[in-house]
N, C-alpha and C positions, 0 to 999 in steps of 0.2 A: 887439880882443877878448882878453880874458883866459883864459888855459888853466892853471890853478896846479898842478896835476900833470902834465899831458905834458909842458910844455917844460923844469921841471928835470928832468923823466927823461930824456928825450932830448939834454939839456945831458951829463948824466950818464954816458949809452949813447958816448956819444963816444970816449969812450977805452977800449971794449971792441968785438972784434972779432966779426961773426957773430952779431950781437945784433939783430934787428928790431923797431922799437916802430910801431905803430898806433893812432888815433885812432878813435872812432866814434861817433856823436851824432847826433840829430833833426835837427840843423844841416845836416846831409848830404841830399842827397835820397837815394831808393832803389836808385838806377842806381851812386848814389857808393859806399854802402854794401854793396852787395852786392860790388863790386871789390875792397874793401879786406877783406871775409870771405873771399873767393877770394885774396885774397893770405898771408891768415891762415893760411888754410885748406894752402895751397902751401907754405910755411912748417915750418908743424907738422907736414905731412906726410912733408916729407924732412930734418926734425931739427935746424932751427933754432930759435936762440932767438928768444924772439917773447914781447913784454909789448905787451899791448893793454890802452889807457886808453880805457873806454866807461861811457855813462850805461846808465839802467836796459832801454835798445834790446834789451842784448844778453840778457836774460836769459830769454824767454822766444821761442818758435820761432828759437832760430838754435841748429845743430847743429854744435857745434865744441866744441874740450877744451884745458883745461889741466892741466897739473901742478900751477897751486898757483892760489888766489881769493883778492881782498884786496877787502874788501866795507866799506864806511861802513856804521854802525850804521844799522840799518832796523824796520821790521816784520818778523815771522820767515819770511811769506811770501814776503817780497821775498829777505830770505835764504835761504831755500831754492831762491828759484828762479836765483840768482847760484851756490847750490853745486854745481848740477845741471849748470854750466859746468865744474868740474872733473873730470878722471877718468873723464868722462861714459861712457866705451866700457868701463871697468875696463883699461886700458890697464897700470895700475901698480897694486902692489898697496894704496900707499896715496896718497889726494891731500892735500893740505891748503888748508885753507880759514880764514881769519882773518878775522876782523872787529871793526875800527880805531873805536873813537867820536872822530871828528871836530870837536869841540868848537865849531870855528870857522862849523861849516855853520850858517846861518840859515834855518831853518825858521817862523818866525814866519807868515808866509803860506800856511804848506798845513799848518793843526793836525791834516787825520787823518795826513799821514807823520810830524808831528812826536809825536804820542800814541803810532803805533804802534814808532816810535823807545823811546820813553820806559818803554813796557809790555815790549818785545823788554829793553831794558838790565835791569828787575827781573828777568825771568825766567833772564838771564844771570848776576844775582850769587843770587840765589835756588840756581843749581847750583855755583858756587862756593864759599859756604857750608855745603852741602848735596849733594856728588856723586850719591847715590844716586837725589834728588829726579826728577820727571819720566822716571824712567826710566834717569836719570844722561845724557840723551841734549838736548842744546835744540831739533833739529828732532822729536823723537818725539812718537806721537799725544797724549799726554800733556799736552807743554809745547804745541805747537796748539792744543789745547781750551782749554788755560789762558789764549791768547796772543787768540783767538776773542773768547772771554767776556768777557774784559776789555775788547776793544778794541769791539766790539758795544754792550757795556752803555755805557761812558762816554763814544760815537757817539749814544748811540740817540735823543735829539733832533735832532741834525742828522742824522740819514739817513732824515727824514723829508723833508728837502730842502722847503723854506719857498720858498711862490715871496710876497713880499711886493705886487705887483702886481697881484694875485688874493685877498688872504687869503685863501688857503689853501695846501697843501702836496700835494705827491708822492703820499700814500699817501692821500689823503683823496681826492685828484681821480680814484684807480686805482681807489678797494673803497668808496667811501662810498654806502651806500644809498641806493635813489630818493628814499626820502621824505626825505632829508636834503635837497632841493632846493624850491624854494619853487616852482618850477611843478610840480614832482609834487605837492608839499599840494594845492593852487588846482584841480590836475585831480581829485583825491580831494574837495573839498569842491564843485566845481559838478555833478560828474557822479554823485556817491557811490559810485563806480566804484574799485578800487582803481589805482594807476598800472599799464598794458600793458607797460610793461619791465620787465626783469627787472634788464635792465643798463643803467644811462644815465653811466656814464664816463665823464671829460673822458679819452679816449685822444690824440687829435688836440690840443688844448689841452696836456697831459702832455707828448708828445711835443717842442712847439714851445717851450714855456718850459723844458726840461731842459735842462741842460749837465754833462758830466763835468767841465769845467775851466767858468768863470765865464767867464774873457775870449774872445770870438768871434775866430779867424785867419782869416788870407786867404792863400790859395794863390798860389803866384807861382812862374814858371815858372823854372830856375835854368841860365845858360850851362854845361852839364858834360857833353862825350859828343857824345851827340845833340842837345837839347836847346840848343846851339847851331842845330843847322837849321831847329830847329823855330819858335825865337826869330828868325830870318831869315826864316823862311817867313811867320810872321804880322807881318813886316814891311812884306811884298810885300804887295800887291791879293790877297784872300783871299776863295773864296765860302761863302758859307754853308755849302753843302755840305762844303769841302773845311775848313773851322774845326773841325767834329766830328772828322774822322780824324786832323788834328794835335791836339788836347785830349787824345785817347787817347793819341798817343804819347807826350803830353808828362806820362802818368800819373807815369812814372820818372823824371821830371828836373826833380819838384814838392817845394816843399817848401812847411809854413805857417807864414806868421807872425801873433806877435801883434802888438795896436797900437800897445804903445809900440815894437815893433821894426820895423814898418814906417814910424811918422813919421819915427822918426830916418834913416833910407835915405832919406825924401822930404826932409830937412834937410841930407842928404850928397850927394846925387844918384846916391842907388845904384839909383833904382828906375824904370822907363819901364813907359808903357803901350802897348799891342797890341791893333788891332781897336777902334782907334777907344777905347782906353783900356779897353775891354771887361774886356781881359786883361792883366794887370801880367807881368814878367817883371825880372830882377837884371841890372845891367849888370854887366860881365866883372870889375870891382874889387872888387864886393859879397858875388862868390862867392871861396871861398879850396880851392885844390884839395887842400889838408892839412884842413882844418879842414872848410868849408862853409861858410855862412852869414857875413859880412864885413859888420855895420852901419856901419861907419866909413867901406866903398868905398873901403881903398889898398891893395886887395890886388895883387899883381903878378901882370901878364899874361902868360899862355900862354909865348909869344916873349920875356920875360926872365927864365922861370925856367928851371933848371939839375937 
């Protein structure tokens, strides 16, 4: 696996003393990630330096601060809540916060980041050519409304979300009127009755064909912590009973994948099954205890690392 900004920083960090850097990613399960905030966290508090390389995990519920934010060009909401990572306490009187457009990122696969990307960088030379504009300010209510509207309007056919297997869509299946369904007609023209619902919503249908992300993951249980015992335990003869109470503990030492990253674990032999196959879990190569997640399966174990 590839990491293009941690490991030359950390290539980098090497010939400076008292410099800590951290990783943090989905790749991680919860149990990893919370360690690695508590070391962050340990860090910062007694005055070490400390550069933390993380996806967008970090920017909302996690309570930690820096001196400075170096943020990839986003939507302004994502940026805002990336700045909300600095200074967070007023610790200093002032933080800084920068944000780099990345050229090289490929976005072609997720058009609403890449849109709200594209809408955030106008609004950014919009105040360049213009200081006073929005306020003079790019998170202000101002530039939001602006950053909203736009990103809303040139959204607003797909945030109707099409489900193609149904013709029809999201909002139609949520607010469309009884008589918009053809047994409501057929009950108004045998009975001359108007339809008895008020509300007849596909809720349950909505529900089962949504997806915030398209592609469906699978959970699987990861060697880190605990979560080795619990991967031994559902080795062993396991009853029903006692399968619930390990599931639960194994909430924090879960992580999902998607399917092109699960085949490739079953291509590598990163992945075994549990319970009778029931329950997947990561062999010890698959997990990487810097990183997390290890599709390749050569990660080094436990007993030879340093």
């Amino acid at each position: 696996m590839e990491y293009p900004i941690f490991k030359p920083c950390r290539e980098k960090l090497d010939t400076y003393d008292n410099t800590h850097i951290f990783h943090l990613s989905t790749s991680m399960c919860a149990a990893h990630r919370n360690q690695i905030l508590e070391e962050v966290r340990h860090c910062l508090n007694t005055g070490k330096k400390v550069i933390c390389v993380s996806t967008q995990l970090i920017e909302a519920g996690v309570d930690v601060s820096f001196d400075c934010v170096i943020r990839s060009l986003a939507g302004l909401d994502s940026i805002a809540q990336a700045a909300g990572r600095c200074n967070r306490h007023g610790e200093k009187e002032t933080g800084f916060v920068y944000v780099i457009n990345h050229e090289e990122e490929n976005l072609s696969r997720l058009p609403e980041i890449k849109k709200g990307k594209e809408i955030s960088k106008r609004i950014f030379i919009d105040l360049k050519n213009n200081p006073s504009i929005h306020n003079g300010n790019v998170l202000s209510t101002q530039a939001m409304e602006k950053y909203f509207k736009e990103f809303y309007t040139e959204l607003n056919t797909r945030l109707d979300y099409d489900v193609p297997s149904l013709q029809s869509n999201m909002v139609e299946m949520l607010t469309a009127d009884p008589n918009h369904y053809s047994y409501a007609r057929a009950y108004r023209s045998n009975t001359k009755k108007e339809f008895p619902l008020f509300l007849s919503s596909s809720f349950y249908t909505a529900a089962e064909k949504f997806r915030v992300i398209d592609d469906k993951t699978t959970s699987v249980i990861v060697p880190f912590g605990k979560g080795k015992d619990v991967i031994a335990e559902l080795s062993s003869k396991v009853t029903i009973e006692d399968l619930g109470k390990l599931m639960k503990k194994a909430q924090q030492y879960t992580i999902n994948l998607y399917s092109q990253e699960l085949q490739k674990l079953e291509q590598n032999g990163g992945i075994i099954g549990l319970f009778d196959g029931k329950v997947l879990a990561l062999k010890e190569g698959a997990y990487d205890h810097e990183f997390g997640l290890n599709v390749e399966n050569d990660s080094e174990l436990d007993f030879l690392s340093i």
